[in-house]
DRENNU-663210 format. One record per residue (C-alpha): residue number from 1; residue in one letter; x, y, z. Coordinates in steps of 0.5 Angstrom, whole numbers, plus 500, padded with zeros to 3 digits. Each point is the difference from the previous one (the first is absolute). Layout:
BEGIN
{NUM,'a',{X,Y,Z}}
...
END
This chain:
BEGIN
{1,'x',{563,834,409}}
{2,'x',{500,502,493}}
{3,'x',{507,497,498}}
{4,'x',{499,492,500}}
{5,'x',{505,497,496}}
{6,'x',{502,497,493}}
{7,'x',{502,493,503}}
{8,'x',{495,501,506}}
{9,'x',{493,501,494}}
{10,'x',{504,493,496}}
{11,'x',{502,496,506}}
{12,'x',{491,501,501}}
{13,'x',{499,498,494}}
{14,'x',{504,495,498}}
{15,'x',{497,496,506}}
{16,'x',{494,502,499}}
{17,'x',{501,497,493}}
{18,'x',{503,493,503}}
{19,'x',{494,499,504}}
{20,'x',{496,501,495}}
{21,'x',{504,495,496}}
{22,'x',{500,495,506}}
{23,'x',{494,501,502}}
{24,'x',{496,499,493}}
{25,'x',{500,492,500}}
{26,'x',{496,500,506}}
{27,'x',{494,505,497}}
{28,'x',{500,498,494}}
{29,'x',{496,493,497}}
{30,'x',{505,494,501}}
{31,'x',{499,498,492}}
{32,'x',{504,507,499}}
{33,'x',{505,499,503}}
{34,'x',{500,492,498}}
{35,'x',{500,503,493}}
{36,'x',{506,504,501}}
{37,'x',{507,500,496}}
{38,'x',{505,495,503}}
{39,'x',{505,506,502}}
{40,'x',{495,504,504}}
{41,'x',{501,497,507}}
{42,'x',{493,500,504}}
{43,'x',{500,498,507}}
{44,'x',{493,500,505}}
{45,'x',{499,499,507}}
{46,'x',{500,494,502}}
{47,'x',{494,499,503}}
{48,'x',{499,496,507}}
{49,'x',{497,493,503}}
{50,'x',{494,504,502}}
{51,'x',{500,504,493}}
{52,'x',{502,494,494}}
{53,'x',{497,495,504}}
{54,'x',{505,493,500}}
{55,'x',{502,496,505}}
{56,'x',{501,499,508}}
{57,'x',{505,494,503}}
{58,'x',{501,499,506}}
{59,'x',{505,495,502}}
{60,'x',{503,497,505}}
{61,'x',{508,498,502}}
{62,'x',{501,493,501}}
{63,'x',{506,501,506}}
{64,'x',{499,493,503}}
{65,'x',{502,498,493}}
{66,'x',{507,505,501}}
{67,'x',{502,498,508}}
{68,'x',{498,493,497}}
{69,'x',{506,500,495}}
{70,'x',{504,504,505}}
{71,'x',{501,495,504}}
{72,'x',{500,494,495}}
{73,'x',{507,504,499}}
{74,'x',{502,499,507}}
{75,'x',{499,493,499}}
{76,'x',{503,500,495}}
{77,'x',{506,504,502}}
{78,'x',{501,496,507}}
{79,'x',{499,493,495}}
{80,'x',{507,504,497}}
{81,'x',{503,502,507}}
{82,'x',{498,493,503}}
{83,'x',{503,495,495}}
{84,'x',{507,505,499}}
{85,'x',{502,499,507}}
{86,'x',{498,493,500}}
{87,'x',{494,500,505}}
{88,'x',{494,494,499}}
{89,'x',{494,503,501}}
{90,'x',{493,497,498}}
{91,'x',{493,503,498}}
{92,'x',{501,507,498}}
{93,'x',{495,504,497}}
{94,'x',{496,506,501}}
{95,'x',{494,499,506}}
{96,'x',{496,506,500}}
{97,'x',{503,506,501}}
{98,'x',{506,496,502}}
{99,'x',{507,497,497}}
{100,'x',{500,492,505}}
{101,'x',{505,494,499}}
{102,'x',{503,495,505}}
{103,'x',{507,499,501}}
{104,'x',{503,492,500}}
{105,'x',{505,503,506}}
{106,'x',{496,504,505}}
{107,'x',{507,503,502}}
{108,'x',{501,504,493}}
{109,'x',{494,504,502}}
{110,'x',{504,506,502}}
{111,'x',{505,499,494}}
{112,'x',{494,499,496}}
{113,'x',{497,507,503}}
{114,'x',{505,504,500}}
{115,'x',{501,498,492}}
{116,'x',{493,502,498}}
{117,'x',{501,507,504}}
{118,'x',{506,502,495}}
{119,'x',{497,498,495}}
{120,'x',{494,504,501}}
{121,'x',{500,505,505}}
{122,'x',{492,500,499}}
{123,'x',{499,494,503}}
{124,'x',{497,498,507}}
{125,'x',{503,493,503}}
{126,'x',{497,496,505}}
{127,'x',{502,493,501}}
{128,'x',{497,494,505}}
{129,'x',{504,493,500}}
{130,'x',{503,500,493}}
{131,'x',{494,503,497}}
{132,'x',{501,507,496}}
{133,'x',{495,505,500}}
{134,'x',{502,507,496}}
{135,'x',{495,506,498}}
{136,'x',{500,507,497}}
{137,'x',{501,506,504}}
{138,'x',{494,504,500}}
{139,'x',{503,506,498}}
{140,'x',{503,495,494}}
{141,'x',{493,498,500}}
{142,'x',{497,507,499}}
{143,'x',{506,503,494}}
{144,'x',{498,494,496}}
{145,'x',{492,501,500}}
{146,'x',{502,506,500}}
{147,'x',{505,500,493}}
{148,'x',{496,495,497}}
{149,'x',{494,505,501}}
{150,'x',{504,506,495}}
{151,'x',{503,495,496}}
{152,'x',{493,498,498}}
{153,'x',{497,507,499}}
{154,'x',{507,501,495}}
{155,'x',{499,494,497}}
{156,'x',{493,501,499}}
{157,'x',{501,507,497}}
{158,'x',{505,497,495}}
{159,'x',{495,495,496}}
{160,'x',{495,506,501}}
{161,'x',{504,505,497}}
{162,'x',{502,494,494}}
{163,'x',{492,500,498}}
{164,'x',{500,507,498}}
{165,'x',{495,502,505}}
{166,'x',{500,507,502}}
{167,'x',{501,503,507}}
{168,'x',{497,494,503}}
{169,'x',{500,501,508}}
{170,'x',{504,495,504}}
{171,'x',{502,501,508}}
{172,'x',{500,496,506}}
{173,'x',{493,499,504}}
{174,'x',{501,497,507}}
{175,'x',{506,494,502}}
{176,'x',{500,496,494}}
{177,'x',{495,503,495}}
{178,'x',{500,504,493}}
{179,'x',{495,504,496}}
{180,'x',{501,501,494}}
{181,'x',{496,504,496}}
{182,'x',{499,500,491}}
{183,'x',{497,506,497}}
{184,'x',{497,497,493}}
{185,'x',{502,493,502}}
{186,'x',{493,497,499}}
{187,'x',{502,493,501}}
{188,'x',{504,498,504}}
{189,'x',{501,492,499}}
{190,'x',{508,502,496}}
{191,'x',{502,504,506}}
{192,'x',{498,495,505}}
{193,'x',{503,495,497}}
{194,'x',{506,503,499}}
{195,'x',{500,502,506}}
{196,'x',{498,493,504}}
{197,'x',{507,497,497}}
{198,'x',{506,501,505}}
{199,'x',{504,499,493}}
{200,'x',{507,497,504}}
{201,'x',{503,497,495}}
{202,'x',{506,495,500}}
{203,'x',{505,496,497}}
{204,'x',{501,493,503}}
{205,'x',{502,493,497}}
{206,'x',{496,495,499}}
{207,'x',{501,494,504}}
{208,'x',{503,495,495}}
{209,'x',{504,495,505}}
{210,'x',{493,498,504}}
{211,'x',{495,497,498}}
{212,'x',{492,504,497}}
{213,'x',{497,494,502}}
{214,'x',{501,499,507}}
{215,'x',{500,507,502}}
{216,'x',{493,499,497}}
{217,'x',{498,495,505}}
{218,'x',{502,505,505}}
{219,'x',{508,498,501}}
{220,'x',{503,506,498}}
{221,'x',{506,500,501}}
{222,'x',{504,506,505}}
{223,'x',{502,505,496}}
{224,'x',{495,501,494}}
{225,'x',{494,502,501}}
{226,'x',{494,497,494}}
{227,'x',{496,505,496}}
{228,'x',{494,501,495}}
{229,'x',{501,503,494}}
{230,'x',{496,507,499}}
{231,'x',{497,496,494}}
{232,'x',{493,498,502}}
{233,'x',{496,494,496}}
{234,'x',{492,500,499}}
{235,'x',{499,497,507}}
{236,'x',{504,506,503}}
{237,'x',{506,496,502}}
{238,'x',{506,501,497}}
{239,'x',{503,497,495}}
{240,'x',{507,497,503}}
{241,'x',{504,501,507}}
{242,'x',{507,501,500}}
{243,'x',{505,497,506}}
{244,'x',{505,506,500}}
{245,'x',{505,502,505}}
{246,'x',{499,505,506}}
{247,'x',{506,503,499}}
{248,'x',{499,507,496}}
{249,'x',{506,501,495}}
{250,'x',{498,506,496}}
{251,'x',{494,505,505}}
{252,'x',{495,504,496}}
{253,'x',{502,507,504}}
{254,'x',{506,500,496}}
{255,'x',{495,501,493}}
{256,'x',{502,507,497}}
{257,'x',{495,501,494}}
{258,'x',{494,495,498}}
{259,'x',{497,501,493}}
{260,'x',{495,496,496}}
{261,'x',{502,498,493}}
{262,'x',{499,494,495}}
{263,'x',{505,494,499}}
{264,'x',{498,496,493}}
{265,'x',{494,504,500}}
{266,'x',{498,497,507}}
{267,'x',{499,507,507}}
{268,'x',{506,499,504}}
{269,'x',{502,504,506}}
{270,'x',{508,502,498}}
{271,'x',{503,501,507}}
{272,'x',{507,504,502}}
{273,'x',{504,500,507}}
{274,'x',{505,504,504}}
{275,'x',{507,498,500}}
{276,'x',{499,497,505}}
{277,'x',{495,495,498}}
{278,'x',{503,500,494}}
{279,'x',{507,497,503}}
{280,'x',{494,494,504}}
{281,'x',{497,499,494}}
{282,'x',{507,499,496}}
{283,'x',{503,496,506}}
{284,'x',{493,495,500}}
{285,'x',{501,499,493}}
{286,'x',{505,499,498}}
{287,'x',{501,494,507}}
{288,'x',{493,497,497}}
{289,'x',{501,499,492}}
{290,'x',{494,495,498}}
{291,'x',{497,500,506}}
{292,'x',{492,503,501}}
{293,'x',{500,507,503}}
{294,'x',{493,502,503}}
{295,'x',{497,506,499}}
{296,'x',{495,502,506}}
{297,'x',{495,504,502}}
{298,'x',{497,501,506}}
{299,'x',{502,492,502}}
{300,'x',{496,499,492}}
{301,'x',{506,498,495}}
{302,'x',{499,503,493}}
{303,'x',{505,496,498}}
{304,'x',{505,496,500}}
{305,'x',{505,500,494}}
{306,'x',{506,496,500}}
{307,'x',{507,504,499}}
{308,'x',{502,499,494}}
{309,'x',{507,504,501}}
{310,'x',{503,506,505}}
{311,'x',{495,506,499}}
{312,'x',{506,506,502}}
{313,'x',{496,506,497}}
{314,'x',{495,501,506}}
{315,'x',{494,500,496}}
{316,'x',{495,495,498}}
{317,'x',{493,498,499}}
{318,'x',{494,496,503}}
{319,'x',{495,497,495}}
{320,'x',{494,496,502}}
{321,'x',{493,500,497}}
{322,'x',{499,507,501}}
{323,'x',{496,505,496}}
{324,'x',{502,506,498}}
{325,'x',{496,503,507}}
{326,'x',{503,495,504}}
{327,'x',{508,502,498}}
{328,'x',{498,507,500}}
{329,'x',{497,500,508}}
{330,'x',{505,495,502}}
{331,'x',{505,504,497}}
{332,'x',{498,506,504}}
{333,'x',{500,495,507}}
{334,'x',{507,499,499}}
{335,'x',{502,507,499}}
{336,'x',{496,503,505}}
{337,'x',{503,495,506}}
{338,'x',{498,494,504}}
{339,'x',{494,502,506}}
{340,'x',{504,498,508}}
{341,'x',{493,497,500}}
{342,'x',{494,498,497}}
{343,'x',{494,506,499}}
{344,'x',{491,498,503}}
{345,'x',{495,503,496}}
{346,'x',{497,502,506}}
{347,'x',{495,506,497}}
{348,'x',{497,501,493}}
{349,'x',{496,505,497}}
{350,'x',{500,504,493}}
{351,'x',{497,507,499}}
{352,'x',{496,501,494}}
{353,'x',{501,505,496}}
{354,'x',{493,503,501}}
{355,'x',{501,501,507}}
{356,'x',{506,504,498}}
{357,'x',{496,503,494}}
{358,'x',{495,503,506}}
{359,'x',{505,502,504}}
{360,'x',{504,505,495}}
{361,'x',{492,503,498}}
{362,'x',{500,501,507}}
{363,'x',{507,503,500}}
{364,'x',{499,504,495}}
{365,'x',{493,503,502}}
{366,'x',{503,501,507}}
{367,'x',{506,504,496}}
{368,'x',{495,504,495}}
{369,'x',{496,502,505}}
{370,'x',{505,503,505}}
{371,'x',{503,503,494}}
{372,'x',{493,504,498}}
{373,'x',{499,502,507}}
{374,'x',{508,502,501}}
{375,'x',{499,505,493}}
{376,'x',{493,502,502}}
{377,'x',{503,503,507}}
{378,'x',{506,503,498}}
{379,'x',{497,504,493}}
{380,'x',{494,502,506}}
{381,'x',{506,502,505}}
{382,'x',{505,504,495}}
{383,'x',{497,500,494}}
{384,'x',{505,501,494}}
{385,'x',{506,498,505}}
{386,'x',{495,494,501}}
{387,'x',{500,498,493}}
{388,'x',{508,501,500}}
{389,'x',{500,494,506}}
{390,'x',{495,497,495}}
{391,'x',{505,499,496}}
{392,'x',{505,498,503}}
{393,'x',{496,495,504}}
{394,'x',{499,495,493}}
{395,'x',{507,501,499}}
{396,'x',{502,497,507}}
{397,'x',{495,495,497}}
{398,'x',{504,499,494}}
{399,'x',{507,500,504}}
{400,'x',{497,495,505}}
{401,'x',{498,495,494}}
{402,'x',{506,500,497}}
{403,'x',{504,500,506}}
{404,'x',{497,493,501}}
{405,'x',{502,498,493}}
{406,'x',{506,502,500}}
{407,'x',{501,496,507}}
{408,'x',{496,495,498}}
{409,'x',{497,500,507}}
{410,'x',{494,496,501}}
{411,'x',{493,503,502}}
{412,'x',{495,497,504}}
{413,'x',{493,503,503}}
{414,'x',{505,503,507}}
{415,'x',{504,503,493}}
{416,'x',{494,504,497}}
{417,'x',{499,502,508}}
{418,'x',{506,503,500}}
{419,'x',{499,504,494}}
{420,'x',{493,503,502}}
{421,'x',{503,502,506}}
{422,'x',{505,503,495}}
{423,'x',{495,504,497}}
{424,'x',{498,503,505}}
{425,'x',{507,502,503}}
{426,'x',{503,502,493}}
{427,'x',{496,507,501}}
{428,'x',{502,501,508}}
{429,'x',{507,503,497}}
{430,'x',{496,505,496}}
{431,'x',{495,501,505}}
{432,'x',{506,502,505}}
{433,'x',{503,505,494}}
{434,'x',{493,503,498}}
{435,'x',{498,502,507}}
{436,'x',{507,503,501}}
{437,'x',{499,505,494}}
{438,'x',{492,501,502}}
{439,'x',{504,502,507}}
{440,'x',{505,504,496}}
{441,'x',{496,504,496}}
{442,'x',{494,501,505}}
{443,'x',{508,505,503}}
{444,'x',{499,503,494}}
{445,'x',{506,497,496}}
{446,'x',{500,500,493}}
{447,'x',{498,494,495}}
{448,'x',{507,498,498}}
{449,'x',{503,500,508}}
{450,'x',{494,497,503}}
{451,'x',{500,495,496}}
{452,'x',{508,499,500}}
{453,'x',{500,501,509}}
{454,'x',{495,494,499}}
{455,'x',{503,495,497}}
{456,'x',{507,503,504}}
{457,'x',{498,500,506}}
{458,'x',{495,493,499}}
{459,'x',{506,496,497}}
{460,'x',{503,498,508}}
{461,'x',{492,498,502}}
{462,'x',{499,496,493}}
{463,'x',{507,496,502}}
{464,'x',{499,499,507}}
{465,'x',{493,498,499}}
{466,'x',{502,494,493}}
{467,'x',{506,497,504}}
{468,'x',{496,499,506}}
{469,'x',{495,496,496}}
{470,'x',{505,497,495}}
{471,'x',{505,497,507}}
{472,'x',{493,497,502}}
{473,'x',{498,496,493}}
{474,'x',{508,499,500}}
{475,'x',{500,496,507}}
{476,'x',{493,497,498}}
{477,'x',{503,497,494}}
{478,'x',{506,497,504}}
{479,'x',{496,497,505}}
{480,'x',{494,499,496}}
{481,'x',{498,494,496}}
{482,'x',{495,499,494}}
{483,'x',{494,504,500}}
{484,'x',{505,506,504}}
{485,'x',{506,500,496}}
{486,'x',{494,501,495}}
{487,'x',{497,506,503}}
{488,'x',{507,503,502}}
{489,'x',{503,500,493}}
{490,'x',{494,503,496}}
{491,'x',{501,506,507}}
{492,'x',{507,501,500}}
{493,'x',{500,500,491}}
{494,'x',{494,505,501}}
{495,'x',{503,505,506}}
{496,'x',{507,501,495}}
{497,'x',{495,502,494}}
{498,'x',{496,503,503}}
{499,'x',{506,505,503}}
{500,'x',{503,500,493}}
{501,'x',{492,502,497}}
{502,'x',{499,505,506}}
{503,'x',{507,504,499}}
{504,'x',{502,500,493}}
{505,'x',{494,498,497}}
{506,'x',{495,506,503}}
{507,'x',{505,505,501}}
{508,'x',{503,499,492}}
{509,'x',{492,500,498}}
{510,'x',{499,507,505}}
{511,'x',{507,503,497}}
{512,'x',{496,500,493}}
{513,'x',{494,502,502}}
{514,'x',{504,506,503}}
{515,'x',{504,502,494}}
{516,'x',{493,500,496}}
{517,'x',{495,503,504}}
{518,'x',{504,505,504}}
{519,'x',{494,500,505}}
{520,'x',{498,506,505}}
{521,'x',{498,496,506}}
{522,'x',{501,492,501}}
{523,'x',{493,496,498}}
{524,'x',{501,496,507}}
END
């Protein structure tokens, strides 16, 4: 029991000083740590929505807006396939959850039919006289939701990640809902803006053969499709309409970085592709020379610049009346991609940071007060063995805090739970060890084997009895959520510091105190 090795007393050491080290920021004034040389990297805990304080959305995902567009590609598809076999058809369009049309010729409906089902083994096709009628599979139906609903949760994570907010908490709330959770964001109007933008960015010519005016009285011609600028006038109307082409020459999902800049000291967005729209862009460019290209924005035109020359380097700018905001969040759109589906603001709150004030005063108060009560019964119960648990316990603590830190975990009101808890089982192991010596030396067992069968014979049962524990908050934290991952991470940190505190920590401070005092009888 005496021999505890040189590496064993430093390995101690060096991570009780580590703690220490990672854990002062968080028990030390935040100016001090504000006023620290650049060099010395200082991290604290993250603190939760129910700490900090700041915002909570829930949002809605639009589907009837994604199976919309799906069967807008079926029309579109079937409008190619008709035309390529040279089949007359009239009054295609989508009819609400259905593809129809009708043909001139009644006899080509099988031929019609069996064209659409090669073309999209999705489709369900019916026909009565000539009239058409195709629809979605309901298990097509139910992987489109359901991919959209995943997009959407990524895509929101992306432009939340871009703002620099810290572990915000972003998950799936029943069929078609996110909630989304922002410590420290106490106004969420940015957020919500960038997330209320699809961000579904094309490239299409504009429509020069065919006249603006007519398809302002309402004759727009088939093909083009007439949009307003994102620019708006006093009134609130935008400032010009734009009559483009439906075709999408250059898709915005083929965007592989977006970043603010400024161009004749005006913001604009730089934009790059991949290679494959890079190939696209060259290609239309080059076809186009002293043609207009609009750039559009969720069915908005940004801009419309004429192409005066071939652009194969597969990079560009967008420029408009931008402020240096403005180019900075559309910038961060682009890059983080295009929502499947427009997002609802469906719930709003925002948590004041004096509610979370009181909830950490609580918190503490909890903690303070179980830890009295836990030192106050083990120095009762075993007296200077007591004090020695004592002492590991406030290591535990420190290790605990640290551990947040370096993690960068988030603590919320379950996380402090956790820790309180934590307090109270930190001593089970000592108690486990201090009991089995009581019984050792009541057989008539000197000091030093009654304490070294303690901590032999007690080590399996510690073991067992921590791992059983750390299993439940492991699968807690698996399948739980929010409030429980919380509590299961403060758990699961606390019953790894805690064994380490209770085998190396206690049993170093004992083996010391053995050397020095060279005691008779064991005061336990």
């Amino acid at each position: 029991m005496l021999h505890f090795p040189k590496w064993k007393i430093a390995l101690v050491l060096v991570i009780c000083l580590l703690g220490a080290i990672y854990a002062a920021p968080n028990l030390i004034d935040r100016s001090v740590v504000e006023k620290a040389p650049s060099w010395m990297s200082f991290q604290r805990i993250n603190l939760g929505l129910d700490l900090r304080g700041g915002s909570h959305l829930l949002l809605e995902v639009d589907l009837d807006t994604v199976v919309r567009e799906r069967l807008e590609s079926v029309v579109d598809l079937a409008r190619t396939e008709l035309r390529k076999e040279r089949i007359g058809y009239t009054d295609l369009g989508v009819s609400g959850e259905n593809v129809v049309f009708r043909l001139r010729e009644t006899g080509e409906a099988d031929k019609a039919m069996a064209l659409l089902r090669d073309a999209d083994g999705d489709l369900v096709i019916d026909q009565s006289d000539g009239r058409i009628v195709a629809n979605l599979r309901e298990s097509a139906l139910t992987a489109r939701k359901q991919a959209a609903i995943e997009q959407s949760i990524e895509i929101v994570r992306r432009r939340i990640d871009e703002t620099g907010t810290r572990e915000p908490t972003i998950q799936r709330q029943g069929e078609d809902r996110i909630l989304v959770q922002l410590p420290g964001v106490d106004d969420p109007e940015r957020i919500k803006a960038l997330l209320g933008q699809t961000a579904k960015m094309v490239f299409r010519l504009v429509d020069s053969r065919n006249s603006l005016g007519e398809a302002l009285a309402g004759r727009v011609p088939p093909g083009s499709a007439l949009l307003p600028s994102d620019e708006v006038g006093a009134d609130g109307r935008p400032t010009q309409m734009y009559l483009v082409e439906r075709r999408v020459m250059v898709s915005g999902d083929t965007l592989v970085d977006a970043q603010p800049t400024f161009n004749n000291g005006e913001p604009v967005v730089s934009f790059r592709f991949d290679s494959v729209g890079a190939k696209r862009f060259a290609d239309t460019t080059a076809e186009n020379v002293n043609r207009p290209f609009a750039i559009v924005l969720d069915d908005k035109v940004i801009s419309a610049p004429v192409i005066r020359e071939p652009i194969l380097g597969g990079s560009g700018i967008i420029s408009g009346s931008f402020s240096a905001q403005e180019a900075q969040d559309l910038a961060l759109l682009l890059r983080a991609g295009a929502l499947p589906a427009p997002l609802t603001v469906l719930e709003e709150r925002t948590v004041g940071p004096g509610l979370g004030a009181d909830s950490i005063a609580a918190g503490e108060a909890a903690a303070v007060l179980g830890l009295i009560l836990v030192i106050i019964f083990m120095v009762l119960a075993y007296g200077l063995f007591g004090v020695i648990a004592n002492i590991a316990l406030l290591v535990n603590l420190i290790l605990i805090v640290a551990a947040l830190s370096v993690l960068q975990a988030t603590l919320t009101l379950p996380g402090i739970a956790g820790i309180v808890l934590t307090i109270g089982m930190a001593v089970d192991a000592n108690v486990l060890v201090f009991e089995r010596m009581r019984e050792e030396a009541k057989n008539g067992r000197p000091p030093v084997s009654a304490i070294d069968a303690g901590y032999s014979r007690a080590i399996s049962t510690i073991v067992d009895a921590n791992l059983t524990t750390f299993i439940a908050a492991l699968l807690l934290f698996i399948f739980g959520s929010g409030p429980i991952r919380g509590f299961a991470v403060t758990l699961s940190i606390g019953l790894v510091t805690s064994m380490f505190t209770a085998i190396m920590v206690t049993r170093l401070i004992v083996v010391l105190w053995l050397r020095r005092s060279r005691p008779k009888t064991l005061p336990i």
